[in-house]
C-alpha positions as CSV (number, residue, x, y, z in Angstrom):
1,X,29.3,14.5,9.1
2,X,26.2,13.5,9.5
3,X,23.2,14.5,7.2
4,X,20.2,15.5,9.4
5,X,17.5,18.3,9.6
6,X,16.6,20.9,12.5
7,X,19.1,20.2,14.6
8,X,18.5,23.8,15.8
9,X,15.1,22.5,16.9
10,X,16.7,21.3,20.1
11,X,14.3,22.6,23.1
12,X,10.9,21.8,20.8
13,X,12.4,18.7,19.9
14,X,13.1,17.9,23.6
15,X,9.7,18.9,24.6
16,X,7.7,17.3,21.9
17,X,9.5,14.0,23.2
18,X,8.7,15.0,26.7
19,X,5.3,15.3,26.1
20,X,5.3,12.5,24.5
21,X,6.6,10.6,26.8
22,X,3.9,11.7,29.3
23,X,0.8,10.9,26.7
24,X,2.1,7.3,26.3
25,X,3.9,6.6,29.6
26,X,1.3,5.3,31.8
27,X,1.7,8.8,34.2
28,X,-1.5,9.7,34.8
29,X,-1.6,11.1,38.2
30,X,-1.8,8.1,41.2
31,X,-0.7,5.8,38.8
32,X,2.3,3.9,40.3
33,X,5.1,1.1,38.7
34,X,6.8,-1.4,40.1
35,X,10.3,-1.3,40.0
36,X,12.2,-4.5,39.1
37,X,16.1,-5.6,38.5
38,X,15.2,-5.3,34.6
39,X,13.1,-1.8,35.1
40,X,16.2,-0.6,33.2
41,X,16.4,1.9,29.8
42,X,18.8,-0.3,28.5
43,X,16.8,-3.2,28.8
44,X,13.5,-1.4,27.8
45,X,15.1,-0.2,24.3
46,X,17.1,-3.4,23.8
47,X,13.5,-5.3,24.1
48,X,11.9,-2.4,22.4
49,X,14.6,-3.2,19.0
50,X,13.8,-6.8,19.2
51,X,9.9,-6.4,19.6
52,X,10.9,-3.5,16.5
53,X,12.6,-6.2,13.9
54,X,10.1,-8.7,14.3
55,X,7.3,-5.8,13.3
56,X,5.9,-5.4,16.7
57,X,5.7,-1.9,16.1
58,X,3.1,-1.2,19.4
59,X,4.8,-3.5,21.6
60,X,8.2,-1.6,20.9
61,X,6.9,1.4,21.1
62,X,6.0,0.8,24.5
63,X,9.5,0.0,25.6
64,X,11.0,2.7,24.0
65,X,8.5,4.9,26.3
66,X,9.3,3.0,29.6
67,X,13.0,3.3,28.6
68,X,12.5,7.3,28.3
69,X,10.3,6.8,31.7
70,X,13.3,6.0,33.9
71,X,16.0,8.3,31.5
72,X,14.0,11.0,29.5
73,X,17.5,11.3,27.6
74,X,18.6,7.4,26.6
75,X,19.9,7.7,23.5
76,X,18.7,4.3,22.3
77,X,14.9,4.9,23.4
78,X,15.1,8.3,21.1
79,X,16.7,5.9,18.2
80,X,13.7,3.6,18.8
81,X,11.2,6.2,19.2
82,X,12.5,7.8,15.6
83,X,12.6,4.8,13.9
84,X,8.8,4.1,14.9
85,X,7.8,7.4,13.4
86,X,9.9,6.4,9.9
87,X,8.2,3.5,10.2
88,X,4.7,5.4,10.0
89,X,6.4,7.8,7.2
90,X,7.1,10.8,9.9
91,X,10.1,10.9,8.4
92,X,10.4,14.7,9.5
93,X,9.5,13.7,13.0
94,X,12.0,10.6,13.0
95,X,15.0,13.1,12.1
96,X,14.2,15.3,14.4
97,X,14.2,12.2,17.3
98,X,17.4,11.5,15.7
99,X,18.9,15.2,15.7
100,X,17.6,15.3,19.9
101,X,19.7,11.9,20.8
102,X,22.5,13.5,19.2
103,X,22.8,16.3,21.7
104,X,22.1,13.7,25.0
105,X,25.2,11.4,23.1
106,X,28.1,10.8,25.6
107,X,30.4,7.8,23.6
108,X,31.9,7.0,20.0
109,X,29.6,4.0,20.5
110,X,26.3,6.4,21.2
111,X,27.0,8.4,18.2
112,X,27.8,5.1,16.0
113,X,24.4,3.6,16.8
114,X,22.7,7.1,15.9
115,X,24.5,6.9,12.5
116,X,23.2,3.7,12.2
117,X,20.2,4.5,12.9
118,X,20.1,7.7,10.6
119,X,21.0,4.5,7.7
120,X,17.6,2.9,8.9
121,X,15.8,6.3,8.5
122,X,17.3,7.3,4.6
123,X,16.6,3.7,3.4
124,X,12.9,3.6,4.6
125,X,12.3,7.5,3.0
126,X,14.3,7.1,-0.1
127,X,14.7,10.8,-1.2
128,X,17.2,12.1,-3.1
129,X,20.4,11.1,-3.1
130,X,19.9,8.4,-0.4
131,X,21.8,5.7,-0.9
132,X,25.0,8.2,-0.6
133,X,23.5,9.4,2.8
134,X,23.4,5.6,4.2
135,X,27.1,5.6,2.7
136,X,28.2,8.4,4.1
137,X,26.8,7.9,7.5
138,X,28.0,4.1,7.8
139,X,31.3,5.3,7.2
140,X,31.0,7.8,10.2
141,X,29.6,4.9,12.5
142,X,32.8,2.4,11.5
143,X,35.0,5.1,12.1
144,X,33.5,6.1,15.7
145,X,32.8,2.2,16.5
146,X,35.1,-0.2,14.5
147,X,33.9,-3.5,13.2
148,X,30.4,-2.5,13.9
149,X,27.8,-5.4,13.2
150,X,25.0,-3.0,12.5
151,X,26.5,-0.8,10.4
152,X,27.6,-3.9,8.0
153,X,24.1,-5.0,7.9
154,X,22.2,-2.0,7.3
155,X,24.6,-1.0,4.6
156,X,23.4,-4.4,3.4
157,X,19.8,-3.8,3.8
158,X,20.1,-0.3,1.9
159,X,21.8,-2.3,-0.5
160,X,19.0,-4.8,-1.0
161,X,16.9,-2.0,-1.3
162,X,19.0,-0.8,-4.0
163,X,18.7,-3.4,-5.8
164,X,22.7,-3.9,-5.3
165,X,22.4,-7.3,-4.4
166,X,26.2,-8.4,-5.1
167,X,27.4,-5.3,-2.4
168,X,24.6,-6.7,0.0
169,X,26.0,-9.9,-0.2
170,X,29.2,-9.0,0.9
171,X,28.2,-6.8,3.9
172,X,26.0,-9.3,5.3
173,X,29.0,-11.6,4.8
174,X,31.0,-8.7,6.6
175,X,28.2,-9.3,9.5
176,X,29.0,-13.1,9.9
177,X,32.8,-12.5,9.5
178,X,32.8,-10.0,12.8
179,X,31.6,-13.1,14.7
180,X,29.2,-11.1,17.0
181,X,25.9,-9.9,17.0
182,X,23.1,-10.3,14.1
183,X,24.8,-12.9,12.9
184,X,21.3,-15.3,12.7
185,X,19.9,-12.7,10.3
186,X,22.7,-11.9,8.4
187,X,22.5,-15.5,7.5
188,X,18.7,-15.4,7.1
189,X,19.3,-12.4,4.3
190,X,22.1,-14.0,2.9
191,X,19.9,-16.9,1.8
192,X,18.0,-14.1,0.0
193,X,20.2,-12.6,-1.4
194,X,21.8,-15.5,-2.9
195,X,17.9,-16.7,-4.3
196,X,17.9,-13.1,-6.0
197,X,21.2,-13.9,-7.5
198,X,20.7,-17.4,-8.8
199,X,17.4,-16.0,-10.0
200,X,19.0,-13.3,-11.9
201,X,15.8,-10.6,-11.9
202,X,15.7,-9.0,-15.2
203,X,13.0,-6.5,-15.1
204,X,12.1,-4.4,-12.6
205,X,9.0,-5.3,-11.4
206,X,11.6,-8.7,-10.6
207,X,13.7,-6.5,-8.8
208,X,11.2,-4.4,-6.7
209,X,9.6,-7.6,-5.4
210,X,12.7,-9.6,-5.2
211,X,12.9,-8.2,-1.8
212,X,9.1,-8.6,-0.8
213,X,9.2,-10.9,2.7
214,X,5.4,-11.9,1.0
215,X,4.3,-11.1,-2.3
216,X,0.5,-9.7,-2.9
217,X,-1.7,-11.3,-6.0
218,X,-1.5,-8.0,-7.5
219,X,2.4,-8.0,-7.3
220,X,2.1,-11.5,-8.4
221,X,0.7,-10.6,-11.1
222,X,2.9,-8.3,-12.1
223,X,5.7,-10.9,-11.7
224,X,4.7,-13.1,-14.5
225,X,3.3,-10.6,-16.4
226,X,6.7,-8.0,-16.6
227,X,9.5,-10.6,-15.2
228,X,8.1,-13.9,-17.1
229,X,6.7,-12.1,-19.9
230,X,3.9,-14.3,-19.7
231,X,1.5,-13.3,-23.0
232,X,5.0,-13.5,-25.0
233,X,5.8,-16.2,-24.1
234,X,2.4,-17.9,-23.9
235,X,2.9,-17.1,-27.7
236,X,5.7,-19.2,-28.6
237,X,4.2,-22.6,-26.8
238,X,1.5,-24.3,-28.3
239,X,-1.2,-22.6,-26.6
240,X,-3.7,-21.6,-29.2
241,X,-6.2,-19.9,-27.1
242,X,-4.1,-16.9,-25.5
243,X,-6.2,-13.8,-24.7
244,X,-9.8,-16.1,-24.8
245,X,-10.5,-17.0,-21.2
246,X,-12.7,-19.4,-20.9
247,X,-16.6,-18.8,-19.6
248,X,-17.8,-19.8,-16.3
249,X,-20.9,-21.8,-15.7
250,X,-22.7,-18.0,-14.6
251,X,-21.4,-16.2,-17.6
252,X,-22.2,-19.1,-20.0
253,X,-25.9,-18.6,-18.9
254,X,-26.0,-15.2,-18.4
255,X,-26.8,-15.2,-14.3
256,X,-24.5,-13.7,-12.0
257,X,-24.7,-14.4,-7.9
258,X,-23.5,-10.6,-7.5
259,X,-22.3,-7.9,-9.8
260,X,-19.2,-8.0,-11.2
261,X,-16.9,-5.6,-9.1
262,X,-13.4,-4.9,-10.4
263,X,-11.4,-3.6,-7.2
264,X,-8.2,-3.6,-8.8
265,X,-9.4,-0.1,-10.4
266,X,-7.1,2.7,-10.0
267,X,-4.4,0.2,-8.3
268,X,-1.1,1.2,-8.9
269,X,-0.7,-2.0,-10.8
270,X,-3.8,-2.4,-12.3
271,X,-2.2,-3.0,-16.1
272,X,-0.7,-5.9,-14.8
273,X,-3.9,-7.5,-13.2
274,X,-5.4,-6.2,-16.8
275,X,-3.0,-8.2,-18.6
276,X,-3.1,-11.5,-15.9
277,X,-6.7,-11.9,-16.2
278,X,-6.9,-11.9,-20.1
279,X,-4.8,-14.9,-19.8
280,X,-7.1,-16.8,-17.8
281,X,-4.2,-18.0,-15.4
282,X,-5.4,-20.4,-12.3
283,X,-5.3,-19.0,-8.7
284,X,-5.2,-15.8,-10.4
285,X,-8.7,-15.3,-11.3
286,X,-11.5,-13.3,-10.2
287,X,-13.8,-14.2,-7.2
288,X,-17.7,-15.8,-8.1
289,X,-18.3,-11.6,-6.7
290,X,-16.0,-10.2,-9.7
291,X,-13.3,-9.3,-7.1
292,X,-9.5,-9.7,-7.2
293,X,-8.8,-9.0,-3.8
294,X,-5.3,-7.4,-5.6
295,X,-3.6,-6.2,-2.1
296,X,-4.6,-10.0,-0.8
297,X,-1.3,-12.2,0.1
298,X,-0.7,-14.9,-2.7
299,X,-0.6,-18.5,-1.2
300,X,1.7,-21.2,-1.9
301,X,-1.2,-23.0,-3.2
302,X,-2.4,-20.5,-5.4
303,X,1.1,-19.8,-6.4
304,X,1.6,-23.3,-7.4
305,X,-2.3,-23.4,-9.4
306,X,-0.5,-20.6,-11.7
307,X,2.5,-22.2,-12.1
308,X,1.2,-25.3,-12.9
309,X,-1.6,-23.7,-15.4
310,X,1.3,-21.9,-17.1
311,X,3.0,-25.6,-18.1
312,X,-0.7,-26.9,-18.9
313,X,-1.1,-23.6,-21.5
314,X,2.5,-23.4,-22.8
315,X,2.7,-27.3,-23.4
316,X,-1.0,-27.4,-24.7
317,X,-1.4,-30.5,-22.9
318,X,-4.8,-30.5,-21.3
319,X,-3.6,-33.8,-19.6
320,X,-1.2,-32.7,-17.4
321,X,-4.3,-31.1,-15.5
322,X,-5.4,-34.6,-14.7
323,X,-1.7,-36.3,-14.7
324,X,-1.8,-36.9,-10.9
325,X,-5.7,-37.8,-10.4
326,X,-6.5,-40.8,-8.1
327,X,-3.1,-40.7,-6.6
328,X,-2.2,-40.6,-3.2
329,X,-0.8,-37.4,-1.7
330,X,2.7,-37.4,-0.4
331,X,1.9,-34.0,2.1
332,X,0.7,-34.1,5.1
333,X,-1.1,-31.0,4.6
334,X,-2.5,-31.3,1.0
335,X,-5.9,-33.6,0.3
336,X,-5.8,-35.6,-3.2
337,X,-9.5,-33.9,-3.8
338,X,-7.8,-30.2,-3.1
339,X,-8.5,-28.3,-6.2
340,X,-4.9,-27.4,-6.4
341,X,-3.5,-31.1,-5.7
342,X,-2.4,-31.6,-8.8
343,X,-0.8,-28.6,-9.5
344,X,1.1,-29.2,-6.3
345,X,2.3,-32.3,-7.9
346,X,3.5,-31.0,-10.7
347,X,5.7,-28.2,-9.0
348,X,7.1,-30.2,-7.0
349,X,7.3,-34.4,-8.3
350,X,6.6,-33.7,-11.3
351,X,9.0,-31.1,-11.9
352,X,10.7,-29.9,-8.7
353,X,10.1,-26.4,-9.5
354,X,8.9,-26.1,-5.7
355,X,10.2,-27.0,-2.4
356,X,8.1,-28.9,0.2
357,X,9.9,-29.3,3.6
358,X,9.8,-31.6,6.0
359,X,6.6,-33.5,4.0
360,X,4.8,-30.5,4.4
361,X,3.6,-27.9,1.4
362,X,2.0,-25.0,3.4
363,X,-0.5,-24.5,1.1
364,X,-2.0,-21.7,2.9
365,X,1.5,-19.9,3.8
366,X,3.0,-16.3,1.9
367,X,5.8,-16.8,-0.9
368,X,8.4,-14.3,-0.7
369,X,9.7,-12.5,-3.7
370,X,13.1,-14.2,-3.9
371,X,11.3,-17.7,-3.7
372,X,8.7,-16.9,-6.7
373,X,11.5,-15.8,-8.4
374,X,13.4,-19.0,-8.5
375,X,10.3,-21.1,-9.0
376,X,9.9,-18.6,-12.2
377,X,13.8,-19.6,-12.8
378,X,13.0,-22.8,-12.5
379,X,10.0,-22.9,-14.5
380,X,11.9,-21.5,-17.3
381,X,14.4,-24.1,-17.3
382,X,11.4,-27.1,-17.1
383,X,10.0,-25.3,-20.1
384,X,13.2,-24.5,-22.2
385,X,12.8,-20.7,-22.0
386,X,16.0,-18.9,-22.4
């Protein structure tokens, strides 16, 4: 049984969709298409769910609406279409897409894919009690279309989301097993998953951004600062000057190029920056301006100017700053006069607490959750923190 809402709503439902249909559709009177062997709704939504996983949410959208073009009632399109309003956090709108493909179903298989796609819905709202709704609707969607790819793997995403990262591995597992579709990215979130686990996230701040594709500096921040436990253990290195940040050139002398502006304010995580800044940790200070820029991606670079600072602080060894000066850079992508070169070096030939690929660092790419939180593994292992 599945667990919906108006499902009474048919004929509004139906119209709301047909009217949407005609506001983004292209049918303005005169206006003419041309018709071509892939002009199909199955081909429309199936682009529309590809254009939808890699977060093309506009292009998708407009596939879904060419799909409902040629069949107002393709079951698919209404999927798509629902899942772009959960997507936008419609979530009463995206049930109620979902409720309207129920009554145009025909197959087990057309019923399957709307449980499946009632799973995506519950585990991008998360109100109550829904993990057991994705449970309760995969099972429906296995039962109507055995050995189901997509049911295994968006019980694995809910899952992930759960932070049950053990019952995520083994769906996605379940995914490759079946031996047909979503295979490539059952692999790509199996070697997630298995980062989380090796990294064994303790707090949950760890957990919540564990699953981040890119991690903020604010949720950066909030790694080190709840998962590492930086200021503790800051404490029991031979750092003697935690909590004293050290003056810039304009506050040593009083003058200040703009006024200070702290725009981590009111930020849900604003504690965390708080804490990260009275540590004085590299690539996570303020701009000349006073800003944080707290919702900005972290790069690998800055990533790596923390992680490095942290050994520098903990180790009280002001010469590991310098440790790699004059020396020739092994990247392709990395200058020796960078201000983070050395702390590349240390993460990764000095320590191997980072990955470069290929001779490459991507100093300016995103780091995912599950990546900082094996460097943060790893770091604890360089520094004998246990």
């Amino acid at each position: 049984m599945m667990e919906r809402k108006g499902t009474e709503l048919f004929f509004p439902i139906l119209l709301a969709c047909s009217l949407y249909f005609l506001a983004f559709g292209g049918c303005a009177p005169g206006h003419t298409r041309t018709e071509t062997l892939l002009d199909t709704p199955e081909h429309h939504a199936n682009t529309g769910f590809r254009l939808l996983d890699r977060d093309r949410v506009e292009d998708a959208e407009r596939e879904f609406v060419l799909a409902l073009h040629s069949d107002v009632s393709d079951v698919k399109a209404q999927c798509g279409i629902g899942l772009i309003h959960a997507r936008r956090g419609a979530f009463s709108q995206a049930l109620k897409c979902m409720a309207l493909a129920e009554k145009n179903a025909k197959t087990e298989k057309d019923r399957a894919f709307i449980h499946v796609s009632y799973m995506r819905v519950y585990t991008m709202q998360k109100g109550a009690e829904w993990l057991g709704n994705v449970e309760r609707n995969f099972l429906d969607a296995v039962g109507m279309a055995k050995d189901f790819p997509d049911a295994y793997f968006y019980l694995g995403v809910a899952h992930m989301e759960a932070f049950e990262f053990r019952k995520a591995e083994d769906d996605f597992n379940k995914v490759k097993a079946l031996h047909a579709g979503l295979r490539e990215e059952a692999d790509r979130e199996l070697e997630t998953v298995s980062k989380i686990i090796l990294a064994r996230p303790g707090s949950a701040a760890g957990k919540k951004i564990a699953i981040l594709k890119r991690m903020t500096r604010a949720e950066t921040a909030a790694l080190l600062v709840e998962e590492l436990k930086l200021k503790e253990i800051l404490k029991k290195g031979r750092a003697k000057t935690i909590g004293e940040p050290s003056k810039s050139s304009e506050e040593a002398t009083g003058k200040k190029p703009f006024p200070l502006i702290p725009d981590w304010k009111n930020h849900p995580l604003e504690k965390d920056i708080d804490a990260i800044l009275a540590l004085d940790i590299e690539g996570l200070k303020r701009a000349p301006g006073g800003s944080f820029f707290p919702d900005q991606n972290i790069t690998r670079a800055e990533y790596a100017m923390a992680v490095g600072d942290i050994m520098v602080k903990f180790k009280n060894n002001p010469t590991l700053a310098t440790r790699f000066t004059g020396r020739d850079s092994p990247f392709s992508d990395v200058r020796n006069d960078e201000p983070y070169f050395t702390a590349v070096m240390l993460c990764t030939e000095g320590t191997g607490i980072m990955e470069p690929k290929s001779g490459v660092f991507n100093p300016a790419g995103g780091v995912a959750g599950a990546d900082a939180l094996l460097i943060i593994r790893r770091l604890k292992d360089e520094l004998s923190i246990y």
